[in-house]
PDB file of N, CA, C and O in Angstrom:
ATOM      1  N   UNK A   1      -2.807   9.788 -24.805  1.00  0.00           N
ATOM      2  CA  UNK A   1      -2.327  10.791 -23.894  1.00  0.00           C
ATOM      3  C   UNK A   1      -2.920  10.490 -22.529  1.00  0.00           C
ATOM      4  O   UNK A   1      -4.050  10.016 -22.407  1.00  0.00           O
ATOM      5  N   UNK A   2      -1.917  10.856 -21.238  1.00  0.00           N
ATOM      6  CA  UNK A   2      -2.925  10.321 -20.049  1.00  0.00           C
ATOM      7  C   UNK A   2      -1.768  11.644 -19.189  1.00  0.00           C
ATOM      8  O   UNK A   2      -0.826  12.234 -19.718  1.00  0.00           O
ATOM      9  N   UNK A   3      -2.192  11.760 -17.993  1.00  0.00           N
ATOM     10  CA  UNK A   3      -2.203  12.673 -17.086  1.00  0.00           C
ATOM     11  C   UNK A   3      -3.086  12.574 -16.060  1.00  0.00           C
ATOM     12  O   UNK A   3      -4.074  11.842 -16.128  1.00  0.00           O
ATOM     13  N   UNK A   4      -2.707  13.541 -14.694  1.00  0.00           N
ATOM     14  CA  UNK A   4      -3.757  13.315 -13.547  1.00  0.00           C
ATOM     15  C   UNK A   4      -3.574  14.738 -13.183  1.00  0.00           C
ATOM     16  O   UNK A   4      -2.575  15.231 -13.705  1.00  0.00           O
ATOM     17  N   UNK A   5      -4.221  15.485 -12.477  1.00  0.00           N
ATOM     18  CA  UNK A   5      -4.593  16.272 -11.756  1.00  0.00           C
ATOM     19  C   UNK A   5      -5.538  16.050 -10.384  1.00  0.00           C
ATOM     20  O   UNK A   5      -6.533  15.330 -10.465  1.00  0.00           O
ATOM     21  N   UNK A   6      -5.186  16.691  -9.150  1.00  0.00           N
ATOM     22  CA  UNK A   6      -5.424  16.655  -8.355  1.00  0.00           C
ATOM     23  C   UNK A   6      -6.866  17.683  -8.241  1.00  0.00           C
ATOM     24  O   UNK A   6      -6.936  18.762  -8.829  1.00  0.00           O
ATOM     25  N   UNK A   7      -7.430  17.397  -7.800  1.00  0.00           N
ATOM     26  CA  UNK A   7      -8.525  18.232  -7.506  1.00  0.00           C
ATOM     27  C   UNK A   7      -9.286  18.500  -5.782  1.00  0.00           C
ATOM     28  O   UNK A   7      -8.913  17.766  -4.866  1.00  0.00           O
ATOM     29  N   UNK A   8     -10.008  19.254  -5.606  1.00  0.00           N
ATOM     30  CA  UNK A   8     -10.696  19.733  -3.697  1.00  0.00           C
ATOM     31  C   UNK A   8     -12.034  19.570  -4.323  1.00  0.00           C
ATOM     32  O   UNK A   8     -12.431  20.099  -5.361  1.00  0.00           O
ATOM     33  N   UNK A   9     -12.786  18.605  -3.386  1.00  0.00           N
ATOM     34  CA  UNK A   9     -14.528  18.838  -3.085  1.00  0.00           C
ATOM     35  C   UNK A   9     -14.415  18.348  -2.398  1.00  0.00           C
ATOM     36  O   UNK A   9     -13.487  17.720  -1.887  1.00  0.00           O
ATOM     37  N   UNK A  10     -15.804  18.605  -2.136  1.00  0.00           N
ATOM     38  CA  UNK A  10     -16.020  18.342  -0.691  1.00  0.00           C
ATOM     39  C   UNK A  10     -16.650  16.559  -0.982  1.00  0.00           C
ATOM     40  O   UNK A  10     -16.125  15.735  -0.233  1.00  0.00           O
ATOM     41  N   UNK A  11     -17.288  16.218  -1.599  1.00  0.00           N
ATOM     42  CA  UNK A  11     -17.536  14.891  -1.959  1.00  0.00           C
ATOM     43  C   UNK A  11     -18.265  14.680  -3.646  1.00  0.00           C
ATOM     44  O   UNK A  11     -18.893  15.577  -4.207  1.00  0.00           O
ATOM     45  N   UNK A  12     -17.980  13.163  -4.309  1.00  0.00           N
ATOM     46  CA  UNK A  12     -17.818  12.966  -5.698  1.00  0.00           C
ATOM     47  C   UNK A  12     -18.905  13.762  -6.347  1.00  0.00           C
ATOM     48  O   UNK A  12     -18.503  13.824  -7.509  1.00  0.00           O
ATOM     49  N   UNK A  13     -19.838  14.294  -6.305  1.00  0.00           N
ATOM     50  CA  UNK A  13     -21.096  15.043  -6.789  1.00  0.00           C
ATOM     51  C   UNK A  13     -20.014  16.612  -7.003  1.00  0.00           C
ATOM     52  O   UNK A  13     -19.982  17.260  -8.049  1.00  0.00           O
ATOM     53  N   UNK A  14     -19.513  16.821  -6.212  1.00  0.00           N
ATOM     54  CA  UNK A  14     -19.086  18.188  -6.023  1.00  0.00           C
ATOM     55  C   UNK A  14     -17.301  17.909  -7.249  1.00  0.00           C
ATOM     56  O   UNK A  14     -16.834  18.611  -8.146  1.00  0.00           O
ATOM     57  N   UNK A  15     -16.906  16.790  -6.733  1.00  0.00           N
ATOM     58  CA  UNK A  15     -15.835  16.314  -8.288  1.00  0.00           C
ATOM     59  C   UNK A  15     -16.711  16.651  -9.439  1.00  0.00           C
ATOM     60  O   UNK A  15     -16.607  17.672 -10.118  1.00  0.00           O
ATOM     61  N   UNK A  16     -17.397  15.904  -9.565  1.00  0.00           N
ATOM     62  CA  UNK A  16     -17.940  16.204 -10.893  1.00  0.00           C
ATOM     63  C   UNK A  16     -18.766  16.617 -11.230  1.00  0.00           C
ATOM     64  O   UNK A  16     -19.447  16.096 -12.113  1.00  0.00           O
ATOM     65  N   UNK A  17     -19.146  18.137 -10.451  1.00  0.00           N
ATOM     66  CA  UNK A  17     -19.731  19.402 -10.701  1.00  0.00           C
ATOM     67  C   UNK A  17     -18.097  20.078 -11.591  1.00  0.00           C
ATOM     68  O   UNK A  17     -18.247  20.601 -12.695  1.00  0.00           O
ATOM     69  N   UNK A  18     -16.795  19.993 -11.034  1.00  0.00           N
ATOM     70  CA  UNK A  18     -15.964  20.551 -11.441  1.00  0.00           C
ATOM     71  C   UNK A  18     -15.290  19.928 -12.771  1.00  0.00           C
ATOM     72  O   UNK A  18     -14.149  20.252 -13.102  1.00  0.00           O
ATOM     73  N   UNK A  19     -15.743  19.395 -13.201  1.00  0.00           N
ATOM     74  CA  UNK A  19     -15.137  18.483 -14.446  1.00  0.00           C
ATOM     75  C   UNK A  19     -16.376  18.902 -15.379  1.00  0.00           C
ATOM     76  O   UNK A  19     -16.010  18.411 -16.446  1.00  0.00           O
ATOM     77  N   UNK A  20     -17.717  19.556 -15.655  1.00  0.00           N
ATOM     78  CA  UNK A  20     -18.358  20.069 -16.418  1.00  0.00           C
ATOM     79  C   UNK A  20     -18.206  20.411 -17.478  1.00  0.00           C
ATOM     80  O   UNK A  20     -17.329  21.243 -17.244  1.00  0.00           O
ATOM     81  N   UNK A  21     -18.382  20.470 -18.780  1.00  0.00           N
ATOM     82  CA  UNK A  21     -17.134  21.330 -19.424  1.00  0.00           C
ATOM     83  C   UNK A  21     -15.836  20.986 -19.543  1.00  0.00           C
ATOM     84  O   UNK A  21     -15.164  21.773 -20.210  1.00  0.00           O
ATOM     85  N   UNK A  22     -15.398  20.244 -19.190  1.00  0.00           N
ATOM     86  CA  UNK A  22     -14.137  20.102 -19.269  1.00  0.00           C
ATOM     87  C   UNK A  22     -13.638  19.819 -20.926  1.00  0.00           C
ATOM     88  O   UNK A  22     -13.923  18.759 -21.485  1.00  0.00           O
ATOM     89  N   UNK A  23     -12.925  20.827 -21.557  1.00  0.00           N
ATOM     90  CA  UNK A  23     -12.304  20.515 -22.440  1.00  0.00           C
ATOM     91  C   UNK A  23     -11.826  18.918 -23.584  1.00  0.00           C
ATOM     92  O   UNK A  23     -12.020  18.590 -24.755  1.00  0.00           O
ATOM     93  N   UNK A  24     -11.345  18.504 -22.736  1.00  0.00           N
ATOM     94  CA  UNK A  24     -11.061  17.133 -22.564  1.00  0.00           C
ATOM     95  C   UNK A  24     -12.303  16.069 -23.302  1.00  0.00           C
ATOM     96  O   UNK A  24     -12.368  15.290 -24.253  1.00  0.00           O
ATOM     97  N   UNK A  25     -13.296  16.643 -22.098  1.00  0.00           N
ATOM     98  CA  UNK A  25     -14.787  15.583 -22.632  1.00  0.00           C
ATOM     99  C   UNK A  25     -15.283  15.960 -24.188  1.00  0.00           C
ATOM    100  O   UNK A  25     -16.012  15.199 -24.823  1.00  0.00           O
ATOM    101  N   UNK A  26     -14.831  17.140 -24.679  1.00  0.00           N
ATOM    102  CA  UNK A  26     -15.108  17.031 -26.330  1.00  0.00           C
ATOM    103  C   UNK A  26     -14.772  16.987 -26.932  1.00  0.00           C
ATOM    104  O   UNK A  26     -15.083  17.655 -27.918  1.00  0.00           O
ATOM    105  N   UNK A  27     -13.412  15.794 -26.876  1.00  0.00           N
ATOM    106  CA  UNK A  27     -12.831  14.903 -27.903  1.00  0.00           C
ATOM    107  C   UNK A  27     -13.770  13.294 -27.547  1.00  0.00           C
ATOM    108  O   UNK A  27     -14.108  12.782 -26.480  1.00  0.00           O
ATOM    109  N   UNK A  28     -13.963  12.852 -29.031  1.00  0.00           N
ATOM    110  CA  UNK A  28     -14.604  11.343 -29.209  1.00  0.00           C
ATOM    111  C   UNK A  28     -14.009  10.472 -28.578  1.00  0.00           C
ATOM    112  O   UNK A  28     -12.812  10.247 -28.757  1.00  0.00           O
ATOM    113  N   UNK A  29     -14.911   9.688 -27.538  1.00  0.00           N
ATOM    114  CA  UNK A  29     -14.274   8.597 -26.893  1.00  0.00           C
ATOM    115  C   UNK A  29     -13.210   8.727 -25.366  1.00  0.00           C
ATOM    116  O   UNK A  29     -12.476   8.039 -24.657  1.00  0.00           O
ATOM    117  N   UNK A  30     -13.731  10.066 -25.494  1.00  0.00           N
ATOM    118  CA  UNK A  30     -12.402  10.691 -23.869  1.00  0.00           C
ATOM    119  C   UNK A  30     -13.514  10.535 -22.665  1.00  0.00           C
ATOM    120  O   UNK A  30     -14.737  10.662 -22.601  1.00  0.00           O
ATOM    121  N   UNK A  31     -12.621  10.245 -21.884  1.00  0.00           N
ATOM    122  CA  UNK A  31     -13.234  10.228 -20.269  1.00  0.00           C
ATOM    123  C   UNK A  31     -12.730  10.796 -19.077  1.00  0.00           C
ATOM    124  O   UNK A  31     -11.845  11.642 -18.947  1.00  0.00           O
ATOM    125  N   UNK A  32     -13.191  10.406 -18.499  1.00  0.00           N
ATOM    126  CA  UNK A  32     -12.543  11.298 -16.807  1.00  0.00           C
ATOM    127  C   UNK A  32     -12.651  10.538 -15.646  1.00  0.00           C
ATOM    128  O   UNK A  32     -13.699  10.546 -14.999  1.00  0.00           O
ATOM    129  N   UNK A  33     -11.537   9.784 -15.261  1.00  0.00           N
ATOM    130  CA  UNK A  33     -12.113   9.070 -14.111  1.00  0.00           C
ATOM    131  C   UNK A  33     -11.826   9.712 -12.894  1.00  0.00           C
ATOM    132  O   UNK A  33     -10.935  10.560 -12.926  1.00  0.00           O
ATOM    133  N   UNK A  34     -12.398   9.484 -11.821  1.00  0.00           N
ATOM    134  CA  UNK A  34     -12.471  10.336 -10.617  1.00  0.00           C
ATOM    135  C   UNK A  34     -12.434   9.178  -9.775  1.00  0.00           C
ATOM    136  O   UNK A  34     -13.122   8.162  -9.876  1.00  0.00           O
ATOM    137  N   UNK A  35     -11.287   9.533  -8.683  1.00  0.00           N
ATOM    138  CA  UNK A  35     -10.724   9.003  -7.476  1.00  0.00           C
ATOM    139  C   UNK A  35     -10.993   9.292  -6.209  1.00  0.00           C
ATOM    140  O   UNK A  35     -11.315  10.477  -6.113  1.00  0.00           O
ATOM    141  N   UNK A  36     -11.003   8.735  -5.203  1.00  0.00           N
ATOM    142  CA  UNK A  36     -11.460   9.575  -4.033  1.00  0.00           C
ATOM    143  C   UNK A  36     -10.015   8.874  -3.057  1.00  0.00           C
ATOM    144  O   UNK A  36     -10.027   7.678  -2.765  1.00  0.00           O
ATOM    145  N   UNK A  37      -8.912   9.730  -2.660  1.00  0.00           N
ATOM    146  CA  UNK A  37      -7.857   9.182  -2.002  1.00  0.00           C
ATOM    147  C   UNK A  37      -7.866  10.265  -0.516  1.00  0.00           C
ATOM    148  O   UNK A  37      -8.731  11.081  -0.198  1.00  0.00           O
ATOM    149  N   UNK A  38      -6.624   9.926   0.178  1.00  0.00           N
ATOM    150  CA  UNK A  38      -6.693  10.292   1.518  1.00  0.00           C
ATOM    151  C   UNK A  38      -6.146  11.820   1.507  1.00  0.00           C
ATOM    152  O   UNK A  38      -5.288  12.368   0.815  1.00  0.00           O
ATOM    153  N   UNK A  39      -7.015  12.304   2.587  1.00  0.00           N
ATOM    154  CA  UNK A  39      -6.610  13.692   2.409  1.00  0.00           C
ATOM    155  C   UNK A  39      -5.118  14.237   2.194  1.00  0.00           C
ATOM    156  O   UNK A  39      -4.382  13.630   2.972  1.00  0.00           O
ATOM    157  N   UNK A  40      -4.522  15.011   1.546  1.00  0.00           N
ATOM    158  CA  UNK A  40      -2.770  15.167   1.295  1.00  0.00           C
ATOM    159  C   UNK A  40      -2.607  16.569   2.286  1.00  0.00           C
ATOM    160  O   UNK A  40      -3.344  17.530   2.064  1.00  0.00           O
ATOM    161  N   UNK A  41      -1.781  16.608   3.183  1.00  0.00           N
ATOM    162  CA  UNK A  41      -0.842  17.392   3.540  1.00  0.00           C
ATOM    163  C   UNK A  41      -0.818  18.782   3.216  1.00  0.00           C
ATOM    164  O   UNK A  41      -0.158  19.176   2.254  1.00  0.00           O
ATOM    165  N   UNK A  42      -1.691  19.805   4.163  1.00  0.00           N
ATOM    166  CA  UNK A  42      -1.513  21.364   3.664  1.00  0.00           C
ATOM    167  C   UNK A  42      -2.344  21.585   2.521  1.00  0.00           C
ATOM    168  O   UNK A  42      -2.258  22.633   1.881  1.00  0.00           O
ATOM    169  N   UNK A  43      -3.094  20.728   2.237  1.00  0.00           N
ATOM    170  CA  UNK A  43      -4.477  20.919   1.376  1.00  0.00           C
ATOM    171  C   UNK A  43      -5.750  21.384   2.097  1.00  0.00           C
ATOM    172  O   UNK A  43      -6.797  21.532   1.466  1.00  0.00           O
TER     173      UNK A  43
END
């Protein structure tokens, strides 16, 4: 299974303050990779 979601911080420490917990991380072998792209439009 794969998918993306967009996410707001202010910088990667603050990404993955928000990915904590994440559901996701307590299935065996799952991960989360985190991107840092250009700011989008009305965000």
């Amino acid at each position: 299974m794969a998918g993306y979601s967009i996410i707001h911080a202010d910088d990667f420490a603050g990404a993955q303050a928000l990915l904590d917990g994440h559901p996701h991380l307590m299935m065996p072998g799952a991960s989360i990779q985190v991107y840092e792209s250009l700011d989008l439009p009305g965000m």
